[in-house]
C-alpha positions in Angstrom: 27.1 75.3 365.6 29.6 74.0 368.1 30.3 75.9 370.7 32.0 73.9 373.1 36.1 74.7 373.0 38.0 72.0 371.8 41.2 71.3 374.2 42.8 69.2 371.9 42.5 71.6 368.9 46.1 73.0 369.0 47.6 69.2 368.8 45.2 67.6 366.6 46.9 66.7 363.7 49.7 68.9 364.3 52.2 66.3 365.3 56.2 66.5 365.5 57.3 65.1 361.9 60.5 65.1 359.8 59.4 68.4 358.5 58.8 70.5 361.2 61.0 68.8 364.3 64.8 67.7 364.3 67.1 67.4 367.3 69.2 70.3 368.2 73.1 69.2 367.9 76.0 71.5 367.3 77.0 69.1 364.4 74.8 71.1 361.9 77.2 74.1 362.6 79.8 72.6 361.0 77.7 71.9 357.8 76.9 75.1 357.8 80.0 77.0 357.8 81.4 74.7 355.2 78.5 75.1 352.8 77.7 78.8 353.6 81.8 80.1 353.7 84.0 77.2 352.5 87.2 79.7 351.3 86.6 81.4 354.8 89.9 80.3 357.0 88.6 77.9 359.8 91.9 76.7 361.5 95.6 78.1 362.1 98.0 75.7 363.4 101.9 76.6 362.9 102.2 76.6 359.3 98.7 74.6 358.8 96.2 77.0 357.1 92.4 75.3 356.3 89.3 76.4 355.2 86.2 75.2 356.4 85.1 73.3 353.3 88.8 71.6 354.6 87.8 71.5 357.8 84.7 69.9 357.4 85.9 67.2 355.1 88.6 65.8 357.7 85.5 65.9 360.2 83.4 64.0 358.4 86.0 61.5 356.8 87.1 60.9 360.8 83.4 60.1 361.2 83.6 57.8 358.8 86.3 55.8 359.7 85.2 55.4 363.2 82.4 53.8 361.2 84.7 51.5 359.6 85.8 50.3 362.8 82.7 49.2 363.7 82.2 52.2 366.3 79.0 53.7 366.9 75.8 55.0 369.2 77.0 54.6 372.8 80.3 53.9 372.2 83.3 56.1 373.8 85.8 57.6 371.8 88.7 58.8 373.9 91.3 61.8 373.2 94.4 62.6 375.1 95.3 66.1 372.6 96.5 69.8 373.4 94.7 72.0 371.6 95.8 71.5 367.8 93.2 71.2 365.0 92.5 67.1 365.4 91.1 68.4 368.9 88.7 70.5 367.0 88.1 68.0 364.3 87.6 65.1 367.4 84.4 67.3 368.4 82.7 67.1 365.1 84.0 63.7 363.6 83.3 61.7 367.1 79.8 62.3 367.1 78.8 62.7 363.4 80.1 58.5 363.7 77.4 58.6 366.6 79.9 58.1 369.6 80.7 60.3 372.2 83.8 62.2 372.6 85.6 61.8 376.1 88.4 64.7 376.2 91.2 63.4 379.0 93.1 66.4 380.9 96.5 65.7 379.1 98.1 66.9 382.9 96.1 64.1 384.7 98.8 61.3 386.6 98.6 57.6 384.4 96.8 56.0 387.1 93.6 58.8 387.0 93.5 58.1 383.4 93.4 54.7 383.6 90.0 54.4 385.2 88.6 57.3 383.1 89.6 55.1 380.1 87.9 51.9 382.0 85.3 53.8 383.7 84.2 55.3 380.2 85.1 52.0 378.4 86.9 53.7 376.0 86.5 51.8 372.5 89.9 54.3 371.0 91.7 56.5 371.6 93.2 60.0 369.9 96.1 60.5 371.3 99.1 63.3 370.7 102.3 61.1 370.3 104.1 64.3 372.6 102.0 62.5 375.5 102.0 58.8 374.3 104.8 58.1 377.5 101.6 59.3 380.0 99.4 56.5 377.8 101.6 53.6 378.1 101.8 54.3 381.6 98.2 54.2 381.9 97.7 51.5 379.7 99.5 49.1 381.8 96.7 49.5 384.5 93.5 49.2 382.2 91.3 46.6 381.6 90.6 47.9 378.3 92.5 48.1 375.1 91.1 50.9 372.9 92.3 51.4 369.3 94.8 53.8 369.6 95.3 56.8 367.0 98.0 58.3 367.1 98.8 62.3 365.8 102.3 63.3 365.0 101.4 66.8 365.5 104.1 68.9 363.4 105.3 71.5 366.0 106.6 69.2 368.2 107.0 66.3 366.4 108.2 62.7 368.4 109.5 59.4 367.6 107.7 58.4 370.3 104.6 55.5 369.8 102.5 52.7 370.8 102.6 50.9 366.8 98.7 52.8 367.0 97.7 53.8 363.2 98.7 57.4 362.1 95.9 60.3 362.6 96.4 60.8 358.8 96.5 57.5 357.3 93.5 57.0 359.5 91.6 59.7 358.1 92.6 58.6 354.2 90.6 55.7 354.9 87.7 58.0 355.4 85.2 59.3 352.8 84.4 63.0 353.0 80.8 62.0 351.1 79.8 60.0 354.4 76.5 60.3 355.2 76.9 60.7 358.8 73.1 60.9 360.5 72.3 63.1 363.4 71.2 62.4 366.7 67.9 60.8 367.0 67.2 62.4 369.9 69.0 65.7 371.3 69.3 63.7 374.5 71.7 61.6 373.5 74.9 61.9 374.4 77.4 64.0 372.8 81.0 63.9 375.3 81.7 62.5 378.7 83.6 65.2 381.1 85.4 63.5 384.4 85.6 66.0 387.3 88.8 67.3 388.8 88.6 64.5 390.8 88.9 66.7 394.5 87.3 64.0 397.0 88.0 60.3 395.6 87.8 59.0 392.3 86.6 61.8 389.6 83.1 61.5 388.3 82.1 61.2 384.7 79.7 64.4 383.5 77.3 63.4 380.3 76.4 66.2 378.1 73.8 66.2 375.3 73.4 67.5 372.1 70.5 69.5 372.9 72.5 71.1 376.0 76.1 71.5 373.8 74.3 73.1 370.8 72.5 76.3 373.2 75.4 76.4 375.5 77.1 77.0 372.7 74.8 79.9 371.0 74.6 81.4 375.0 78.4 82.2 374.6 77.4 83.8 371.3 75.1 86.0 373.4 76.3 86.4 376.6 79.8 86.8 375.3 78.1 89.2 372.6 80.5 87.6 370.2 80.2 88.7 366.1 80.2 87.1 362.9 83.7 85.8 362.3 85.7 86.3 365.1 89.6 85.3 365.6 89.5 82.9 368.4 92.7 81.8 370.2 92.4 78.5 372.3 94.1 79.3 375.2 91.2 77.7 377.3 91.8 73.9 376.9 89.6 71.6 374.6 89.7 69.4 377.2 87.8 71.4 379.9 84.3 71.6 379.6 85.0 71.0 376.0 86.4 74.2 375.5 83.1 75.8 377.0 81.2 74.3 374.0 83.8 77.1 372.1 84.8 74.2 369.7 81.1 75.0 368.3 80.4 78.5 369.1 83.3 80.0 367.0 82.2 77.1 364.2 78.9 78.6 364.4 79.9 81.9 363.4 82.0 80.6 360.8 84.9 82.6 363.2 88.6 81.2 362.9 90.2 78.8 365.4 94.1 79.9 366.5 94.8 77.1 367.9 98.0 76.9 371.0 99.5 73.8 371.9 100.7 75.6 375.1 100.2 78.7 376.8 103.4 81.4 376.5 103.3 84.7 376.9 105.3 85.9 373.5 103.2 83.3 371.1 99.8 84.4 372.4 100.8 87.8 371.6 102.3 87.0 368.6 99.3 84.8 367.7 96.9 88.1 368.5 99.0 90.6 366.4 99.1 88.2 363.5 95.7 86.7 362.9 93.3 89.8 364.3 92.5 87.6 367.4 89.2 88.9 368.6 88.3 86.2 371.6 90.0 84.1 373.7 88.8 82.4 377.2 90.8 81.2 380.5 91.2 81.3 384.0 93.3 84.3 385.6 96.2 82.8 385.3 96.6 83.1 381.7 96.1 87.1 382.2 99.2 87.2 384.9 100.7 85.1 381.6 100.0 87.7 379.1 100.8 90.8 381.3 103.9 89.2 382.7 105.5 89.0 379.4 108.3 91.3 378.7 107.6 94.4 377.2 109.9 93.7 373.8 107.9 90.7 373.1 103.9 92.2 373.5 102.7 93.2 370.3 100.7 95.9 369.7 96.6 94.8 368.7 95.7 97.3 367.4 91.9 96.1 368.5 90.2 95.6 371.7 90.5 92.0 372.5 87.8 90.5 374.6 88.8 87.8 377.6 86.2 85.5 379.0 87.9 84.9 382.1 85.9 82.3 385.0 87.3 81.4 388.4 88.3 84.2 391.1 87.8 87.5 389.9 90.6 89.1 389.1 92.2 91.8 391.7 91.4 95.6 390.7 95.1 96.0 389.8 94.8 93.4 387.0 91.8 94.5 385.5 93.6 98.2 385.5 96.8 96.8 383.8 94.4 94.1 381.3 92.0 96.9 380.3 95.4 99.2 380.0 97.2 96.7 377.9 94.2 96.4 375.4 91.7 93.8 376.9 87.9 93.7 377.9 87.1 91.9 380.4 83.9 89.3 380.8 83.1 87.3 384.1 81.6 84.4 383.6 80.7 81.6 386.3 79.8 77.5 385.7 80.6 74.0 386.8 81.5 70.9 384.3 78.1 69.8 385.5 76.7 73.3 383.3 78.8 72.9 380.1 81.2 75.2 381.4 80.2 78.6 382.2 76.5 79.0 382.3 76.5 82.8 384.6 77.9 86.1 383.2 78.3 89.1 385.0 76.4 91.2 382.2 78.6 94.3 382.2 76.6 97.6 381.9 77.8 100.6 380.4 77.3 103.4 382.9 79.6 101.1 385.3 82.8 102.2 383.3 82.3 105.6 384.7 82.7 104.3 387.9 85.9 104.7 389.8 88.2 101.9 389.7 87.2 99.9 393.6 83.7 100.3 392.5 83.8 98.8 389.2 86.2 96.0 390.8 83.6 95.1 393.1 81.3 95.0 390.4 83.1 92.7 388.2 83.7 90.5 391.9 79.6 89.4 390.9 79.6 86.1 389.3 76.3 87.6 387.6 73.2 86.6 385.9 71.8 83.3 383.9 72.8 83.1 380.4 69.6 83.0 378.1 69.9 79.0 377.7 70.0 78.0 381.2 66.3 78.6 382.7 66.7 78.7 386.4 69.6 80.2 388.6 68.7 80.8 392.5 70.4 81.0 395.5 68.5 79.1 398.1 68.6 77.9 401.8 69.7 74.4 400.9 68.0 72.5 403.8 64.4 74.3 402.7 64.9 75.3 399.6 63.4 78.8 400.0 65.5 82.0 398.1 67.7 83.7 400.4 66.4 87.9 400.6 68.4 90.0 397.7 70.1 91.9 400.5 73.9 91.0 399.7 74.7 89.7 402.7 72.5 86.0 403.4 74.1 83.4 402.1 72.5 80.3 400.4 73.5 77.6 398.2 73.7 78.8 394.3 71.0 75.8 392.3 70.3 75.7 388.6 68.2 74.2 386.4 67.8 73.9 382.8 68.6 72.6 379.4 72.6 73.2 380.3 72.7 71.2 383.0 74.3 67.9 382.5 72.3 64.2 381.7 74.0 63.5 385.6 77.0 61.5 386.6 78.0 58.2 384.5 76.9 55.0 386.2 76.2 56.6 389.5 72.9 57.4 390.1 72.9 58.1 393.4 75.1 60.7 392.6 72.8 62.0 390.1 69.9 61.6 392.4 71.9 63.9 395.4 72.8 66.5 392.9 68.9 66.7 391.1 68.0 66.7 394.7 64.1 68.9 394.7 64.4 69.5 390.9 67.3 71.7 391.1 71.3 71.0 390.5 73.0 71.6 393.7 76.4 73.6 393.0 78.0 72.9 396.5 78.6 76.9 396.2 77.2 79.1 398.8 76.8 82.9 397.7 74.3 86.2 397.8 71.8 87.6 395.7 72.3 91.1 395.4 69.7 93.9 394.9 69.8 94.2 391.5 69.5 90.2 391.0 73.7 89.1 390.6 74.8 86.7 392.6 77.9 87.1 393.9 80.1 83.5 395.2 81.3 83.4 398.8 82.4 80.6 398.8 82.4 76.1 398.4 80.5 74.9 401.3 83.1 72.7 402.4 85.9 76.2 402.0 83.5 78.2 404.5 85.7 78.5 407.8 84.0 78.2 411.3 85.6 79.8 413.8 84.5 80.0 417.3 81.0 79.6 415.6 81.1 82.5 413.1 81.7 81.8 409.5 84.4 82.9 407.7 84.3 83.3 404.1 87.5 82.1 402.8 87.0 84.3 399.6 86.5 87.3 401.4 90.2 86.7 403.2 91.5 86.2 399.8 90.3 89.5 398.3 91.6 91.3 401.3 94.9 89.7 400.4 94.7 90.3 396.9 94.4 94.0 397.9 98.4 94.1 399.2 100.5 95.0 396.1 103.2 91.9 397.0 100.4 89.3 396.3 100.6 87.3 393.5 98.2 84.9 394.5 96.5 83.7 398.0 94.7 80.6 398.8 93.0 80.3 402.2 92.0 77.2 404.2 91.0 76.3 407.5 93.6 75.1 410.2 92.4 73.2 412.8 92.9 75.0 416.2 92.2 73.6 419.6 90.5 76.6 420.8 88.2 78.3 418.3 87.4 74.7 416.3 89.0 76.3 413.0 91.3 79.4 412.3 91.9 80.5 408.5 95.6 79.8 407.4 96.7 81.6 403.9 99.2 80.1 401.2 100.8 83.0 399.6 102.8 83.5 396.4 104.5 86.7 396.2 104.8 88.8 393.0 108.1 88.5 391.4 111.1 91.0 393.3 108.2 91.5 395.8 108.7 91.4 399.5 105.9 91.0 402.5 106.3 89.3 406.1 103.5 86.9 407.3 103.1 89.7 410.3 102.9 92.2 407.7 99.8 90.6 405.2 97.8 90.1 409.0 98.0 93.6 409.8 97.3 94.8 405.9 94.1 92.2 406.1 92.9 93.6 409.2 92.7 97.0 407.9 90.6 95.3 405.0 87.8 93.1 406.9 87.1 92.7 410.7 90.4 91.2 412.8 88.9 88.0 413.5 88.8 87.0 409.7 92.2 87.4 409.4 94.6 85.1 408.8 96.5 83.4 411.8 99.0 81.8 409.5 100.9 82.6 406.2 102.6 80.3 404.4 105.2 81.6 401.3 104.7 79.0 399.2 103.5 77.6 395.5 100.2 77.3 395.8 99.1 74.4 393.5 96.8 74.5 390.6 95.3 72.5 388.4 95.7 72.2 384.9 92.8 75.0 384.1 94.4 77.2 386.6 92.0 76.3 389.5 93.6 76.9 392.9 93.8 72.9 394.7 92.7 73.7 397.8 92.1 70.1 398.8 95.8 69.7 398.5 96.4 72.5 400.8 94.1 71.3 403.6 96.1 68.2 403.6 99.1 69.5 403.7 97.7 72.0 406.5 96.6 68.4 408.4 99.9 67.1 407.8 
């Protein structure tokens, strides 16, 4: 009798095989929600209504006649779309042909979609004919000359058009019986995301299958999201994909409301109408909603959950969201993480809590969601964790299966960011006690003054805490004496009133006097088309 142990015993003829191993993708989704609940309603879109038997014919028959065209693994399909249905059908029909989706930020200038189009090498392009004007423009600095497809997208219809071939004539050549193949490999590439683009030219993120498809089940879990929801897209397709949404909702067979642009009365009118459930953005959208004039909310008769990333929102807008019908979910991530990849996992005893306190709860970026392994906040020159006392700051590093491939044809890039086998953020932030992490700041935001750092997020939320602010922005000034002083753009709140004098003296009752401000400036502070303050664009206007 053998007694010796056999280390090979559990791999023995127990190999990976058709039967028992295929690639994650979110692709099968799709499938899935066609075959299991085709009547089920999939997509509203003006007066479009479809099911997802519908749904999932025009994806496939889109996949098909990217085939046709001689388009496949590798190759870049480009879209230039609001947030109508062929967005949707773009996330499922690109890659079911085997190519990889590359959704443009429609509010980019010609010029920075130009190279995205070259940098990506673009083989076509889906594009909205509302924005074809921004194309030509761009086109006429490209190398390339993609196929261009053009959708004549019903509620706002235009003459406009580059003689591309119709969205719909394009999908008629199409056959909804293709038999599209799956990835190979889950590490293939499913979409290319370019970076805002802050310092130089913007870089190009690559996601893979295997990363979109558990993002995409961790916003089913994290966002503790039912069977069936009524999603409304007021979180653009283009951002992060969506934050894998696109196949989240699909995967719970949920229904997609889709918004070409964010107003106040249609997303209410959207919600009342079609049972929204979900919806995602950046605080902006929320000062959108609760802005609108009382005669045109809509009562919801439901608790509607917003996944909000970016700042936190101030304790007064939380109040008026939670009093106008709305639960709030903080959730934290870069483009390089698939979108958001932290939540701040809400527990239920903290609703007892008086209003400050369960502000400065929410303020907590939060915890890993279940599909990214590895979230620390670590001294970036040794890589040691900072103490979970709240107060030491370190650099917040992930690493996992929702972490991006790296940057597109710049692998030194990649190298930097993978840098000791983590992805460095570029945020600095604490670890609290009971393990949330909690952002401080960018590193290149923090603020040195006379040799102490200033957070330029804690000046904010001592801002935010004066009733006239609508929103703050804080940068550092150069100043011949102290090195750096921080200088605050300021919008006020509509019929508000506050001096520059007046928001110094309110933030030094907030946080020590040599955090303060020594400049306001009244002004619009810019944003970019996700509602991310620009604060690049402030510091060189503060440079002059």
């Amino acid at each position: 009798m053998d007694l010796h142990p056999h280390p090979r015993k559990f791999e023995d003829g127990l190999g990976q095989m058709p039967a028992n191993h295929q690639a994650l993708t979110p692709l099968h989704f799709m499938e899935r929600a066609a075959s299991v609940h085709p009547k089920r309603l999939a997509v509203v879109h003006g007066t479009i209504r479809r099911n997802y038997a519908e749904l999932r014919d025009r994806c496939v028959r889109l996949a098909d006649a990217l085939s046709q065209l001689g388009l496949g693994r590798g190759d870049t399909v480009a879209a230039l779309l609001p947030n109508i249905p062929e967005m949707l059908e773009a996330h499922y029909g690109v890659p079911m042909a085997g190519c990889v989706l590359n959704a443009i930020n429609t509010r980019l200038d010609a010029d920075t979609i130009a190279y995205i189009l070259d940098h990506g090498e673009a083989r076509a392009i889906l594009v909205d004919r509302e924005l074809v004007p921004l194309l030509r423009q761009a086109l006429e600095h490209t190398a390339r000359r993609p196929t261009i497809i053009e959708v004549n997208d019903h509620t706002a219809p235009s003459e406009e058009t580059l003689g591309g071939v119709d969205y719909e004539d394009f999908l008629r050549r199409g056959d909804a019986h293709f038999a599209w193949t799956p990835p190979a490999d889950e590490w293939d590439a499913i979409t290319l995301n370019y970076t805002s683009g802050t310092t130089g030219r913007p870089k190009g993120v690559v996601y893979h299958h295997r990363g979109a498809h558990l993002l995409a089940i961790g916003n089913v879990l994290s966002g503790d999201i039912p069977r069936h929801p009524s999603y409304l897209w007021t979180l653009p397709m283009f951002h992060c994909n969506g934050w894998c949404f696109p196949w989240t909702i699909t995967a719970l067979a949920g229904t997609h409301v889709c918004l070409r642009a964010v107003r106040g009365p249609l997303m209410w009118q959207l919600m009342a109408e079609h049972a929204v459930t979900h919806m995602c953005g950046a605080p902006i959208v929320m000062s959108t909603l609760l802005a609108t004039p009382a005669e045109e909310k809509r009562d919801l008769g439901r608790e509607v959950s917003f996944v909000v990333a970016g700042a936190p929102p101030p304790e007064a807008v939380l109040a008026a969201m939670r009093q106008a019908g709305f639960g709030v979910v903080h959730v934290y991530g870069l483009t390089e993480c698939y979108g958001p990849s932290v939540v701040n996992e809400w527990h239920a005893e903290w609703r007892a809590l008086p209003g400050p306190d369960q502000a400065a709860l929410m303020a907590r970026q939060g915890v890993r969601y279940h599909a990214l392994e590895g979230l620390e906040v670590l001294d970036p020159e040794t890589l040691a964790p900072v103490p979970a006392d709240g107060e030491t700051m370190g650099e917040v590093m992930m690493r996992g299966n929702v972490v991006m491939k790296g940057y597109l044809k710049d692998e030194a890039a990649t190298t930097k960011a993978f840098e000791g086998g983590w992805f460095h953020t570029g945020d600095l932030a604490v670890r609290h006690p009971g393990g949330y992490i909690q952002l401080k700041d960018r590193s290149k935001d923090i603020i040195i003054s006379g040799g102490e750092n200033i957070s330029s997020i804690e000046v904010e939320d001592a801002l935010y805490k004066h009733p006239a602010v609508a929103v703050a922005a804080v940068v550092a000034q150069p100043d011949d004496k102290w090195g750096e002083v921080p200088c605050a753009f300021v919008e006020l709140k509509a019929g508000a009133e506050a001096s520059d004098m007046e928001l110094i003296a309110h933030v030094r009752t907030v946080i020590a006097h040599f955090k303060a401000p020594k400049r306001v400036i009244f002004q619009e502070v810019p944003k970019t088309s996700t509602g991310k303050i620009q604060k690049h664009v402030l510091r060189k206007q503060i440079r002059g």
